[in-house]
C-alpha positions as CSV (number, residue, x, y, z in Angstrom):
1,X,-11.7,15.4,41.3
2,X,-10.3,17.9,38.3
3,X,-6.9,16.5,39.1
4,X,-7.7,12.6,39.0
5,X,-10.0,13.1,35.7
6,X,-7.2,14.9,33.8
7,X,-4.6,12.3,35.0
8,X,-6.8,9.7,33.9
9,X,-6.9,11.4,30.7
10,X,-3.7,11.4,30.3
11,X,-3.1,7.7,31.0
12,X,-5.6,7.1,28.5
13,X,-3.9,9.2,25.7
14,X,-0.8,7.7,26.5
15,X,-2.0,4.0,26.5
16,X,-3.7,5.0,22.9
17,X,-0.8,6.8,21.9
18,X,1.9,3.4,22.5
19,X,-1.0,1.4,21.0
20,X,-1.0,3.1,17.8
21,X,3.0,2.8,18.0
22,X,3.1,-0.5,18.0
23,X,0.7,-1.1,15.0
24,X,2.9,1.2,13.0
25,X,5.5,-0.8,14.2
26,X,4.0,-3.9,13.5
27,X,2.4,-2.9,10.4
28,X,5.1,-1.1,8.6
29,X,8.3,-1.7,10.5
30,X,8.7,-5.1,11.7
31,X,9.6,-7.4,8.7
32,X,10.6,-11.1,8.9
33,X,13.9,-10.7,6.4
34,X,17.9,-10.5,6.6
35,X,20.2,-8.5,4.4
36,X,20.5,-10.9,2.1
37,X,17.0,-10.8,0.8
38,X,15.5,-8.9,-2.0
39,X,12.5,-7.0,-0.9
40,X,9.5,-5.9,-3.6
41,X,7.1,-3.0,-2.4
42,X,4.0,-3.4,-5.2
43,X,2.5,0.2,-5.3
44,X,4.9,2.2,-2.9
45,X,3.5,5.2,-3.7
46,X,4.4,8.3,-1.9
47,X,5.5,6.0,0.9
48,X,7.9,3.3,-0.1
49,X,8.7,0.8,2.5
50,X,11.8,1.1,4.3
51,X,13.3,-2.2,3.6
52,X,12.2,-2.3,-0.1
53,X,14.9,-2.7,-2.7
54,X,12.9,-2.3,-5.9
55,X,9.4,-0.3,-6.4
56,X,6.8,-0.6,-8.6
57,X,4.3,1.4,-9.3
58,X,1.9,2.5,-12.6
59,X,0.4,6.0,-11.0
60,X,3.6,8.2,-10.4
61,X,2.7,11.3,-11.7
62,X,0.6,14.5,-10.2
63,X,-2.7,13.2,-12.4
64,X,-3.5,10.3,-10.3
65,X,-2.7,12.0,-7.3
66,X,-6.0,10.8,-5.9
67,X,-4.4,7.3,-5.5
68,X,-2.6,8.2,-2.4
69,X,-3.4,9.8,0.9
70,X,0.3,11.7,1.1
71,X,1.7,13.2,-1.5
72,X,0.3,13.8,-5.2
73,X,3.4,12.4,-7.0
74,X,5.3,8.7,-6.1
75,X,8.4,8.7,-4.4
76,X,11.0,8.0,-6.3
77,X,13.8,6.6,-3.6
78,X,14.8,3.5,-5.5
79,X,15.0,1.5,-8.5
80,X,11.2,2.2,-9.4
81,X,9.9,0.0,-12.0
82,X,6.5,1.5,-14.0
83,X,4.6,-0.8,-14.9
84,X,1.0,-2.7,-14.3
85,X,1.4,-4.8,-11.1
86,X,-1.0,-7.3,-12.7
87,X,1.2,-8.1,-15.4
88,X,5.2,-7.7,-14.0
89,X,8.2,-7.6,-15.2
90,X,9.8,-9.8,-13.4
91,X,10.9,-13.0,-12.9
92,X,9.5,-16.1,-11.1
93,X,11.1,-16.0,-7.6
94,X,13.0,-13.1,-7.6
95,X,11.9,-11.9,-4.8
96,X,12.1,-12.9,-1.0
97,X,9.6,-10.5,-0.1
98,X,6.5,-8.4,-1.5
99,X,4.8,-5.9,0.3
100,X,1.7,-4.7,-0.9
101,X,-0.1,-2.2,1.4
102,X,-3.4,-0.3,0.6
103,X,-3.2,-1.0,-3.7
104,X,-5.2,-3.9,-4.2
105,X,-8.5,-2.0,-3.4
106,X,-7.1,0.5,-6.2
107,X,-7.0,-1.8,-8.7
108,X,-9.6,-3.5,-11.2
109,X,-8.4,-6.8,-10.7
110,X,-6.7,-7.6,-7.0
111,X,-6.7,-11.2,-8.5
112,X,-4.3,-11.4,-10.8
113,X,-2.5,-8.6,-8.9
114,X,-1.8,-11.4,-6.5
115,X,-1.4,-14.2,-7.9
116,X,1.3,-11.9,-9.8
117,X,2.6,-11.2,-6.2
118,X,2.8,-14.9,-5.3
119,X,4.2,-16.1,-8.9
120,X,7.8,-13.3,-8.3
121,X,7.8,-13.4,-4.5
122,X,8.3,-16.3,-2.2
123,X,6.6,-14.7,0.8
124,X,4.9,-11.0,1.6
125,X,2.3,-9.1,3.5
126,X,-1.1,-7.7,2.2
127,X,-2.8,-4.8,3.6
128,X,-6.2,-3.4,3.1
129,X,-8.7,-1.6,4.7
130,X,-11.3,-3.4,6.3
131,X,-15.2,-3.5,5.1
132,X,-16.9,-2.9,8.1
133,X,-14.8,0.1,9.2
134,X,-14.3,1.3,5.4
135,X,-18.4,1.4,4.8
136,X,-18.0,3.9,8.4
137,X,-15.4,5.9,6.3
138,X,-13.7,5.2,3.0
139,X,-11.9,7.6,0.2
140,X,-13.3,7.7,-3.3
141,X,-10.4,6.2,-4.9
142,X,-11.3,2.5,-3.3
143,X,-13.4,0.1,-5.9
144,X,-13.6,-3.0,-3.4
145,X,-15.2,-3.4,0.4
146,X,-12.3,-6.2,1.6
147,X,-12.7,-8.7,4.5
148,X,-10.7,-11.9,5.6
149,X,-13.0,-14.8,5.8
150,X,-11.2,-17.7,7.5
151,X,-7.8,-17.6,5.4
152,X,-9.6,-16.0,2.1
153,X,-8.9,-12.1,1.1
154,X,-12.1,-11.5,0.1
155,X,-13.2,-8.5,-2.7
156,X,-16.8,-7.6,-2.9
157,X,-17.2,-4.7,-6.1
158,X,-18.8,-1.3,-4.8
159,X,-21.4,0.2,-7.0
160,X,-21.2,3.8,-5.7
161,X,-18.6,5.7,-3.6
162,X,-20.4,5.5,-0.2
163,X,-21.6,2.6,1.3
164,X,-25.0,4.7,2.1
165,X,-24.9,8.3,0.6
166,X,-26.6,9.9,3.1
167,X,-24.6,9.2,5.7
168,X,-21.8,10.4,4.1
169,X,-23.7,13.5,3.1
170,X,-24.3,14.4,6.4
171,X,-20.6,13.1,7.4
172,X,-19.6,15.7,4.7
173,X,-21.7,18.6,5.7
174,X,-21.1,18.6,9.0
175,X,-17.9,18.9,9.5
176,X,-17.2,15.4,11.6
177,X,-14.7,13.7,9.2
178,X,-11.3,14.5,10.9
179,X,-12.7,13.8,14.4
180,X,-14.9,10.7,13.2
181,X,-11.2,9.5,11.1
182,X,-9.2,9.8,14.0
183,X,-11.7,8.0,16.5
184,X,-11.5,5.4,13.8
185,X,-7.5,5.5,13.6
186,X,-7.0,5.4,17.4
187,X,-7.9,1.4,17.1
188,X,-6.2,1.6,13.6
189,X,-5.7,-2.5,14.0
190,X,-9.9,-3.2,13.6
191,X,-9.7,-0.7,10.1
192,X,-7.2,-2.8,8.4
193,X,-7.2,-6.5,7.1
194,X,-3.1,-7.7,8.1
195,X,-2.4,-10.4,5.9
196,X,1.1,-12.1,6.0
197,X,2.0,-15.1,3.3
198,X,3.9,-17.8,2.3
199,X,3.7,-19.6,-1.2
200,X,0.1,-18.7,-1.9
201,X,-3.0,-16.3,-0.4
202,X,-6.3,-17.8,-1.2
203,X,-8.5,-15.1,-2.8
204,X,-12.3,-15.1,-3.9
205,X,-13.6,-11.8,-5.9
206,X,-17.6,-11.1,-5.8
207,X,-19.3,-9.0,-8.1
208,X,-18.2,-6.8,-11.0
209,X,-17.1,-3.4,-11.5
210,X,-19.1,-1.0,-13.3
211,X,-16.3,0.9,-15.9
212,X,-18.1,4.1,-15.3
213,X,-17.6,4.4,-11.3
214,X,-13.8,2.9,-12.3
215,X,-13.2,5.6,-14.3
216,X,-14.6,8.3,-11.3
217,X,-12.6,6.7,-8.6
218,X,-9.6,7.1,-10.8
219,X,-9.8,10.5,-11.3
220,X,-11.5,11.1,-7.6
221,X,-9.5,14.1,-5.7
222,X,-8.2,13.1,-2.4
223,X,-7.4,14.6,0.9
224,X,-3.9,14.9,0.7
225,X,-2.5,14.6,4.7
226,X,1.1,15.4,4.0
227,X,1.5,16.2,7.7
228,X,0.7,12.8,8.4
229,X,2.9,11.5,5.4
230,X,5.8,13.7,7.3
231,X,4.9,12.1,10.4
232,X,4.9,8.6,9.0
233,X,8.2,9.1,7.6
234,X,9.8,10.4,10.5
235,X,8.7,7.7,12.8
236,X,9.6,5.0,10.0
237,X,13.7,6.8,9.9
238,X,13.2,6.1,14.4
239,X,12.2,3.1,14.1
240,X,14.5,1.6,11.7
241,X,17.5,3.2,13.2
242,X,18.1,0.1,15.2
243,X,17.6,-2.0,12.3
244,X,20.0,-0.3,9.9
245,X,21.7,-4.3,9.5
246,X,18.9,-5.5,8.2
247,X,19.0,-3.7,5.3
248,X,20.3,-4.8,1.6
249,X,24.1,-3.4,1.0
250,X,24.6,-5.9,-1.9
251,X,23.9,-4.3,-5.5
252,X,21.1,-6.3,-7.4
253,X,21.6,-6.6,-11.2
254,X,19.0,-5.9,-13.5
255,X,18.8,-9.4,-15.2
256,X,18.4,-10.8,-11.1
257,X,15.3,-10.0,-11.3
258,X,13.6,-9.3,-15.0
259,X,11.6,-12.0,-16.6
260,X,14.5,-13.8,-19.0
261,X,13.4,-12.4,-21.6
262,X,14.0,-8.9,-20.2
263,X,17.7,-9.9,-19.8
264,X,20.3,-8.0,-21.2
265,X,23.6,-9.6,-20.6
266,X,25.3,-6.3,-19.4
267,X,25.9,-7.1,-15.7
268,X,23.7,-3.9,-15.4
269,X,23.2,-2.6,-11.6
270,X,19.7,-1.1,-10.6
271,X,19.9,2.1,-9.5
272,X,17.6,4.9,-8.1
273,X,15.6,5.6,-11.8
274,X,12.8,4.8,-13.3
275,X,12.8,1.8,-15.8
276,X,10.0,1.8,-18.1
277,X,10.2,-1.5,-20.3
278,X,8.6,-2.4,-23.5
279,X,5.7,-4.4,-23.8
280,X,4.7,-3.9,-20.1
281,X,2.1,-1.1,-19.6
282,X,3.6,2.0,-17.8
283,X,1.9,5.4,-16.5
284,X,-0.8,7.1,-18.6
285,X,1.3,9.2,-20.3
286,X,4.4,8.1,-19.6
287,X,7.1,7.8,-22.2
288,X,8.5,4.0,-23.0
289,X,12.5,3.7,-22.8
């Protein structure tokens, strides 16, 4: 009887183990583009997608660290552009894809991040956590509960950190939040909203933000999981091993993609820096340039 229960476990971890796989692979790997196209990742963070050619991000230093759930600094692995994802730099079109994974329940307004998102790209995916599974579990950092009704993204304001604060007292206290995450990240599929798009996303915003819990989740601390950030990458450099011609070989020019009246006429190639551009809001204390 030992013997049958333990291979049953195993069957079972296995069978979670290729399920979570797939979502990763799914979720983070599998991306509807050829080498030809220009790919945006909006917020990339500590973990830029693989397939992005250009970055942005306005949190890249140590003192938002609480923004992200890897490391405390954004990764800087290609041309990263700093500025406020609800008002780009960039031009209409310019890109074939935008990716956008867990930033729009960072920010104050996810509405005019995305219709930003839809105005310089011509298709994209959206990811967020889910409400239902985020008011079991969320970090302090998030300002909006988010749900998919129908085809809508919908953003409901929170008014405190928790959902219920008692709960997540006793969560707290008594030491069940890495076995009560992982329980929840086993079905990892039913804690995110997967939204892929074309031309538009419909999007409907309830309530309003209080400034003083906007200014706490922006300065919340976070639980760093750089393990799992290692993890994440490794899996990522596997997976896309097969899918090394996909990627972009061509250079892109800076003017290919800046709003026109960015351009400067130089045949200028993007490279692996940080651009910082005038009259476009960058990083709390970030130097213009």
């Amino acid at each position: 009887m030992g013997g049958m229960s333990a291979l049953s476990q195993s069957r079972r971890a296995r069978f979670r183990l290729t399920r979570r796989l797939a979502s990763f692979y799914r979720r983070r790997i599998d991306i509807p583009v050829d080498a030809s196209a220009i790919v945006l990742d909006v917020g990339s963070g500590d973990k830029p997608h693989w397939r992005a050619d250009v970055l942005l991000d306005r949190y890249l230093h140590k003192v938002h660290a609480g923004q992200r759930s890897g490391r405390a600094e954004a990764r800087i692995s290609r041309p990263m552009f700093d500025a406020d994802a609800s008002q780009m730099p960039f031009a209409d079109g310019a890109f074939d894809y935008v990716v956008c994974s867990h930033v729009l329940e960072h920010v104050v307004d996810p509405a005019a991040v995305i219709a930003e998102m839809t105005r310089v790209g011509k298709a994209g995916y959206i990811e967020v956590p889910e409400a239902s599974s985020a008011k079991i579990l969320d970090f302090p950092s998030h300002l909006w509960w988010c749900r998919l009704d129908g085809t809508t993204l919908m953003f409901t304001a929170k008014r405190a950190r928790a959902f219920d604060p008692e709960i997540a007292a006793y969560i707290a206290r008594s030491g069940v939040e890495r076995r009560l995450a992982k329980l929840l990240d086993d079905d990892f599929d039913f804690r995110v909203v997967s939204l892929p798009w074309r031309g538009r996303v419909d999007v409907k915003v309830e309530g309003e933000l209080d400034p003083h819990f906007v200014d706490a989740a922006l300065a919340a601390d976070s639980h760093h999981q750089v393990g799992q950030s290692i993890v994440s990458r490794a899996l990522t450099m596997a997976m896309t091993a097969p899918r090394r011609s996909q990627r972009r070989r061509r250079p892109i020019e800076f003017d290919q993609v800046v709003r026109p009246e960015l351009r400067r006429g130089t045949g200028e190639v993007l490279q692996r820096s940080i651009y910082r551009l005038d009259g476009y809001p960058a990083s709390p204390s970030s130097k213009s340039s």
